[in-house]
Every structure is written in structure tokens, then in C-alpha cells.
N, C-alpha and C positions, 0 to 999 in steps of 0.2 A: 645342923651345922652347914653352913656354905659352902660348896668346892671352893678350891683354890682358884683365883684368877685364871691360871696361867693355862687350867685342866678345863676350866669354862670356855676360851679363846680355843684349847686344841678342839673341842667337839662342836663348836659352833667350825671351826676352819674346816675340820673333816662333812660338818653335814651339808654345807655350801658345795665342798667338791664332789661329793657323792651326788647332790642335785643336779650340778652343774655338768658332772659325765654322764648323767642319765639322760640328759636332751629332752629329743620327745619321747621316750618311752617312757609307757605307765610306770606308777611306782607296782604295782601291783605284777608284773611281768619282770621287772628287776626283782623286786621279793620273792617271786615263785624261783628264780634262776640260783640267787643267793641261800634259797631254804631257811628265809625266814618270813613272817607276815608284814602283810603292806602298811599294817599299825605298825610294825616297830622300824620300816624302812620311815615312813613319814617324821616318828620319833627322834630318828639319828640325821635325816633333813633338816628338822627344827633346831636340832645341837641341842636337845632336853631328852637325849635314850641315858645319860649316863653312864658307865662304864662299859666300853666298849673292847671285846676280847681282840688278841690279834687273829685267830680263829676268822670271827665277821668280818675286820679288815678284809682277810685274803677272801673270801668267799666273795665278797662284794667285787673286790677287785677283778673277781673272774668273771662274776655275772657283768660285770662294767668294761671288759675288755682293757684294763689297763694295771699298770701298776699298783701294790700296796702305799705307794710314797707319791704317787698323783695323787692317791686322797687321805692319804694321811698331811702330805704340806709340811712345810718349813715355814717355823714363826722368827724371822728375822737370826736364824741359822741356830734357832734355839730350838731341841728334839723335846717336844713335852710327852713325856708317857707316865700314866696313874697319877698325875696329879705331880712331877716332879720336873725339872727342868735340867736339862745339861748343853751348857752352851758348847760350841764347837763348831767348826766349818766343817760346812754340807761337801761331802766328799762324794 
């Protein structure tokens, strides 16, 4: 069965920001920092690791030096988490 759209758009938007605060550093030196393998950081780059715990959120976010919400993103002020969507303004 297919993810939902809306779950496909939040892990492609999270693997973009994940890339995009890693710069120049290796994926392989972000993965050792976040205490997971440079397979499954590439994975969550691509937006094809699927279910992403809030757990790895933070841990990235520490090895990334910035917030859980720098890479997790806002889809047009809609919060998508597991596959479900709850609109609202981004406070």
C-alpha cells in the first residue's frame, strides 16, 4: 500500500533539510554524531527511510546544530506527523 501523500511530501521536505543543514559535511560524520549509519542518513536524504521516530528528529537535530522544526518544516502551515495532517498556524 502506498503512503499517504501528505506523509510522502513530510519525508521528502525533512530529507531536503537534513541535507541542506548538513552543508559540506560528510553524511558519514553526521551519522556517526546522530548514532545512526550513513545508509540510513542517505535514506532519510532521499525521503525513502520511511517512518521516522521523533527520537532521530532530535538526535539529528543535535548532530545538525539546529532545531527539530528547521528539519522537520512547515507544509504550507500544515504539521504532517505519521501520515496525518492537522492544519493550523505555525505559532
Amino acid at each position: 500500500m502506498a503512503p499517504p501523500p501528505a506523509a510522502e511530501l513530510a519525508r521528502q521536505t525533512f530529507g531536503s533539510n537534513v541535507k541542506a543543514r548538513r552543508g559540506q559535511r560528510t553524511q558519514h560524520d553526521v551519522a556517526t554524531t546522530a548514532h545512526i549509519t550513513q545508509s540510513t542518513l542517505s535514506k532519510i536524504e532521499r525521503g525513502s527511510y520511511g517512518e521516522i521516530s521523533l527520537s532521530l528528529v532530535l538526535r539529528l537535530a543535535v548532530a545538525l546544530d539546529c532545531s527539530a522544526t528547521d528539519l522537520i518544516g512547515f507544509l504550507d502551515q500544515t504539521v504532517v506527523i505519521a501520515g496525518y495532517e492537522h492544519a493550523g498556524s505555525a505559532a
